[in-house]
N, C-alpha and C positions, 0 to 999 in steps of 0.2 A: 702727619705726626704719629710717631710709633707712643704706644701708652703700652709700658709692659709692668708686671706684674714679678710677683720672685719665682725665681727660675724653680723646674720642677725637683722634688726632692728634699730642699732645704725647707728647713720650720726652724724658724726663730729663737731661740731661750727665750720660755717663761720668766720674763721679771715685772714687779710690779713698776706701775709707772704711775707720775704723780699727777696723780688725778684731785691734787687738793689745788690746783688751780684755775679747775672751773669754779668752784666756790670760794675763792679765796681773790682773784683777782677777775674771772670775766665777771661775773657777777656785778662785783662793786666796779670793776675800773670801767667797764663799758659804759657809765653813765657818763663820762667824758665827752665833751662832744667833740666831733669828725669824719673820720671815712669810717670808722666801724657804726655803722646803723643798728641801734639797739629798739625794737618798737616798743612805744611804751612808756623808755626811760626819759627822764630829764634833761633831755640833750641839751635844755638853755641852759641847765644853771651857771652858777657863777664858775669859775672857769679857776680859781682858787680854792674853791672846796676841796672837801677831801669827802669820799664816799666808802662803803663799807657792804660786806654781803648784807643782800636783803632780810636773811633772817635773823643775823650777825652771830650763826653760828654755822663750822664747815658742815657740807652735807658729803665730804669725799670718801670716796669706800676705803681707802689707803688710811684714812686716818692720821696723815701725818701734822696737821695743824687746823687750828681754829680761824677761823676769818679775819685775814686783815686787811688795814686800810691801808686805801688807794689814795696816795696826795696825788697832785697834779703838779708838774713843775713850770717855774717860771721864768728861766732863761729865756732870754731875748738875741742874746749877742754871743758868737763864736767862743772869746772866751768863756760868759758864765757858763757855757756850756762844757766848755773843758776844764773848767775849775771842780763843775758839779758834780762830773762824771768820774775824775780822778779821785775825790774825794770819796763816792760811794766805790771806787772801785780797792781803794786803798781799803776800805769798812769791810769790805769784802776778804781780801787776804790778809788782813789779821785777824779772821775768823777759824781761816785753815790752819794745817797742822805742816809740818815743815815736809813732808812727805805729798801734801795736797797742792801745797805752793809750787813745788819742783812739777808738779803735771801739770798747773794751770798758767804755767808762763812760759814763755815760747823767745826763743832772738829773733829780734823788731824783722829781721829779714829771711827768716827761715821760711824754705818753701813750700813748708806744710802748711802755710795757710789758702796755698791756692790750690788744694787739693783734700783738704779736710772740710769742705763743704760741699752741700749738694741738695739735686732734689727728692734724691732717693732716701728710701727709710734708714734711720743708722744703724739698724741688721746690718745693713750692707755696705754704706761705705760711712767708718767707723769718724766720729766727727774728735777734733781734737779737746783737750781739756778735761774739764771735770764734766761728769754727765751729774743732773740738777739730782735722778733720783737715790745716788748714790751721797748724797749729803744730810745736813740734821736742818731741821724747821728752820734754824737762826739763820745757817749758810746759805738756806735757798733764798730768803728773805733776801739775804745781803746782795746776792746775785743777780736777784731781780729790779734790784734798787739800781743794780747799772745802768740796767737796761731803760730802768724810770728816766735817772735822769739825764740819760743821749738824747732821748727820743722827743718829738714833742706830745704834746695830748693826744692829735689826732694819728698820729704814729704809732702811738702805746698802744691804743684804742683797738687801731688794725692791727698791731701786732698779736695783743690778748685773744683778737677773735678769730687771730689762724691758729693760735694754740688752743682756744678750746673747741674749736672747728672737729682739731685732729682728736683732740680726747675726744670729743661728741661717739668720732667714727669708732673710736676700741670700746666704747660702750653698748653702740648701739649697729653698728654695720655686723658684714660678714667677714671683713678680714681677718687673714689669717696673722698678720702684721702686728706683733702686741710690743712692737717697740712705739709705738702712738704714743704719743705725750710725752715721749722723753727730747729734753730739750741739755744741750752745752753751752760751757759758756769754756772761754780760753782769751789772753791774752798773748799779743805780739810785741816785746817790747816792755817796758817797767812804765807803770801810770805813773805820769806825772806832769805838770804843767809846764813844763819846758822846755820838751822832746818829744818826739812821736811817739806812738803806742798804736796800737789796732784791738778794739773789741770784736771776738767773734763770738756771735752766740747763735746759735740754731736747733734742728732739729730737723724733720719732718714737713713740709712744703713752707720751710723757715731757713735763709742762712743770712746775716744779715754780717757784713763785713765794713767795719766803722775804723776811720785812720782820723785818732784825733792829733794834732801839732800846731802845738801851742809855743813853738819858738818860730822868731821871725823878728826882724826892726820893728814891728808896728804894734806887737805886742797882741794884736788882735787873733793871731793863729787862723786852723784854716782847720775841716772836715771833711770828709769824703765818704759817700756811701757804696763807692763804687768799688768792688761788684758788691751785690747782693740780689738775694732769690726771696721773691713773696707769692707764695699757691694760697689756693681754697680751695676745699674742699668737707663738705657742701657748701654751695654758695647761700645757703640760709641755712638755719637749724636753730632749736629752741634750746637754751641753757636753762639749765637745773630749776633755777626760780620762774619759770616757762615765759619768760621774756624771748623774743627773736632775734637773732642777730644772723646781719648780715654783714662781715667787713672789706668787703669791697664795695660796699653799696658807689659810696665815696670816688672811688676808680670808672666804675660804670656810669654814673652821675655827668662825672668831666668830659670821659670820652665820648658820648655821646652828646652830650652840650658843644663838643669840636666838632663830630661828623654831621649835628642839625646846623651850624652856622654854614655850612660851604652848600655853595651851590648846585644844582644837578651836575652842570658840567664839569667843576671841582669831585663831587663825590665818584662820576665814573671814574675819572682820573684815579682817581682813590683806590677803590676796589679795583682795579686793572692791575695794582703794581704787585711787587712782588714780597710778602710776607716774609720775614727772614725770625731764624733764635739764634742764637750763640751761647748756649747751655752751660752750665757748670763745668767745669772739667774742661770746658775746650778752648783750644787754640784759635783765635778769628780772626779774619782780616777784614771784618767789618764795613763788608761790602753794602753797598745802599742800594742797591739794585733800582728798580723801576718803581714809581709812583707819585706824590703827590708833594712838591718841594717844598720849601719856606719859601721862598721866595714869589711863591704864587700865590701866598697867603696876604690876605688885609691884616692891619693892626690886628683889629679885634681879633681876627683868627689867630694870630700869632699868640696872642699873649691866652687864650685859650689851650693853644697844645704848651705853653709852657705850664699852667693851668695842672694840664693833666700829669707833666712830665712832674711836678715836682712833688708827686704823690712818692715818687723813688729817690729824686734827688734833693727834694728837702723834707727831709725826717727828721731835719733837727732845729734848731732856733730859725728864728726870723733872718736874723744877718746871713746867716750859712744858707740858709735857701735863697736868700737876695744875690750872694755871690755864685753861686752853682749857675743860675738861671740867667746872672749877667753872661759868663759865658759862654752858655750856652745858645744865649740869644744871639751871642754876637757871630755864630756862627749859622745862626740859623736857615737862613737864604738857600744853604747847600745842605739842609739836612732833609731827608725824605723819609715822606710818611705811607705806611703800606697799608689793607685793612681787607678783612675778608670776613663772613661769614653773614649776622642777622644786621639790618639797620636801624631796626629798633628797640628798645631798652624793653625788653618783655620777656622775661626766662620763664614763661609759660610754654615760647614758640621756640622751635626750630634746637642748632645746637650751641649756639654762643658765638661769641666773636674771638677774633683774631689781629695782632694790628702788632706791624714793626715801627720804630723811629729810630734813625740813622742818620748821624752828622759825624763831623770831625769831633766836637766835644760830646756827645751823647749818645749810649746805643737803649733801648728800652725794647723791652717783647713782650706781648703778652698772648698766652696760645690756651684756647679751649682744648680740653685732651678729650679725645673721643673715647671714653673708656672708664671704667669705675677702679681698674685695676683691684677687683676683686671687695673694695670696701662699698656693696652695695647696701642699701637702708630701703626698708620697703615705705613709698610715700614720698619719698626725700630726694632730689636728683644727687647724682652725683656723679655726672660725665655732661659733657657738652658745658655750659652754665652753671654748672655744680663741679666743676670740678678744673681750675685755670693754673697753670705756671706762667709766672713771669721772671722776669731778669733785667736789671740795670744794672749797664757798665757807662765804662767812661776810656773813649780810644785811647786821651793822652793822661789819662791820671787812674787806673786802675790800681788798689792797694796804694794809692798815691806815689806809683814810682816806686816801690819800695822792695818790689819782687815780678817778675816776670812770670805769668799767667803759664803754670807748667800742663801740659796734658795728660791728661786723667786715663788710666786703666778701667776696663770694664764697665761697669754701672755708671763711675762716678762722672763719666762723660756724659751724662744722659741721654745717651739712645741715639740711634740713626734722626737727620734731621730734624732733631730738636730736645727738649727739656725730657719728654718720656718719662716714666718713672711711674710712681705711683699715688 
């Protein structure tokens, strides 16, 4: 894995970035329960609440807002999901001005969406729409209320704590990188319940590319998270209110509850095959290479790696992960699974893991980068275990069919052999 950093010469513009989201939403939304592990918080409550910064006033050095609350949402079913999300995304562009609307919406099939995302910082490969810290308190609110309500709790959860991950790093590391914390948002297509759309909002070890269509005989519509990019970076860190979080906890949890059910002879299998990425930016033919098949899996193992897979592929309701995972399943027998590095769940030891899954309906990566790429924290890891790119596609439904995965220039490819970046 190459782990590069920015090329020599170039420094960034100085812009402030919104740093009023570590106090504004990890804070209170991490009390949500799921894959963001917050130690500490109330991870049982009631799952309907709504939560609020701890001191329920901002502590952000930007000063652009006071602390607000975190609901939790409660779609269950593909539509309320695309009802909910149209709806806050609609609260959203009648907030802009006609000049902000013209940049934050995109035709359903333009091919800027396969290449306006990445892993790299957006110094460098510039992401599309509105960027959140060029907005007013109300618009970022409204923005983020998209993203509220696509996602599920434990979605949000890990979303929140790779965004205050990367603000953590422009507070507290060495990077030279001060676009940290700036995050976009952009539309593909006009929201609405009865046609396709695509949410893209990203930033920084963030791109998350969401095709809601909500037309179809059955009325029920359909979701796609396919592709999207989820990093960490540190794999733990203290937010403001000196709570811990860690949001992959969640990720590491499953996959390893997958690699302890199989047995020696299954695990050599395992760690023998061949570890594959298929990065941002690139063109793949989503080869499967050697390792460890479905088909050689017991129930239980199976319904374990879906378990793990639907950490990417269901980020949204109940129904939409039942349908992701049906097909998924149904192809499973020919999907292979690859794995390399520590075999047990202990980021005290060694440098982290590594591990592909590869079917006809699913591709999933997740790669330890051996490298700080310069956001080093003294005390803090932030290479090996501290520092992961992942990526989920989909062979036959990427952007849902809607555009053709174009190949990326420079950075936005992510590196020789894999995500790279920083």
């Amino acid at each position: 894995m190459n782990d590069t950093h920015e090329p020599t010469g170039i420094r960034p513009p100085r812009r402030r970035t919104a740093l009023w989201l570590t106090s504004t939403l990890l804070i209170g939304g991490l009390a949500l329960s799921g894959c963001a592990s917050v130690a500490g918080s109330d991870a049982g409550s009631d799952a309907d609440s709504t939560s609020s910064a701890a001191d329920g006033s901002s502590s952000s050095s930007t000063g652009l807002t006071d602390a607000a609350t975190i609901s939790t949402t409660d779609a269950t079913t593909t539509a309320e999901t695309i009802s909910a999300t149209t709806a806050a995304a609609e609260a959203f562009l009648a907030t802009l001005t006609d000049e902000q609307r013209e940049a934050v919406l995109y035709d359903y099939d333009d091919e800027t969406k396969t290449t306006s995302w990445s892993n790299f910082p957006v110094t460098f490969v510039e992401r599309a729409g509105l960027n959140l810290t060029d907005l007013s308190e109300e618009q970022q609110t409204a923005a983020l209320a998209v993203l509220e309500s696509l996602l599920s709790d434990d979605a949000y959860a890990t979303v929140l704590g790779i965004m205050g991950g990367d603000e953590y790093l422009l507070d507290n590391s060495s990077s030279t990188e001060e676009s940290l914390g700036q995050y976009s948002i952009a539309f593909f297509g006009d929201p609405t319940d009865s046609s396709a759309y695509e949410v893209q909002f990203g930033g920084h070890h963030l791109g998350i590319n969401a095709t809601l269509d909500g037309s179809g005989e059955s009325g029920a519509g359909a979701i796609t998270f396919a592709p999207t990019h989820l990093g960490v970076q540190p794999a733990v860190y203290t937010a403001a209110d000196g709570t811990e979080v860690q949001p992959f906890d969640g990720i590491y949890t499953e996959a390893f509850a997958f690699f302890d059910s199989l047995t020696a002879e299954q695990q050599a299998t395992l760690t023998s095959g061949d570890v594959s990425m298929c990065a941002p930016g690139d063109t793949c033919d989503f080869a499967t290479g050697a390792g460890l098949t479905g088909a050689d899996l017991t129930d239980g193992q199976s319904q374990l790696l879906l378990d793990l897979i639907a950490n990417w592929a269901g980020m949204a309701d109940e129904q939409t992960t039942a349908a992701e995972l049906a097909e998924i399943e149904a192809t499973l027998d020919t999907t292979v699974v690859a794995w390399s590095g520590e075999t047990t769940y202990d980021m005290s030891a060694g440098d982290g893991i590594s591990f592909s899954i590869s079917g006809p309906d699913v591709y999933v990566a997740f790669q330890a980068q051996n490298g700080s790429a310069g956001a080093d924290v003294e005390g803090v890891s932030t290479s090996g275990w501290g520092h992961v790119h992942t990526i989920y596609r989909d062979p036959t439904d990427d952007y849902a069919n809607s555009v053709t995965q174009q190949a990326a220039t420079g950075m936005a490819g992510g590196g020789a052999g894999g995500p790279g970046g920083s």
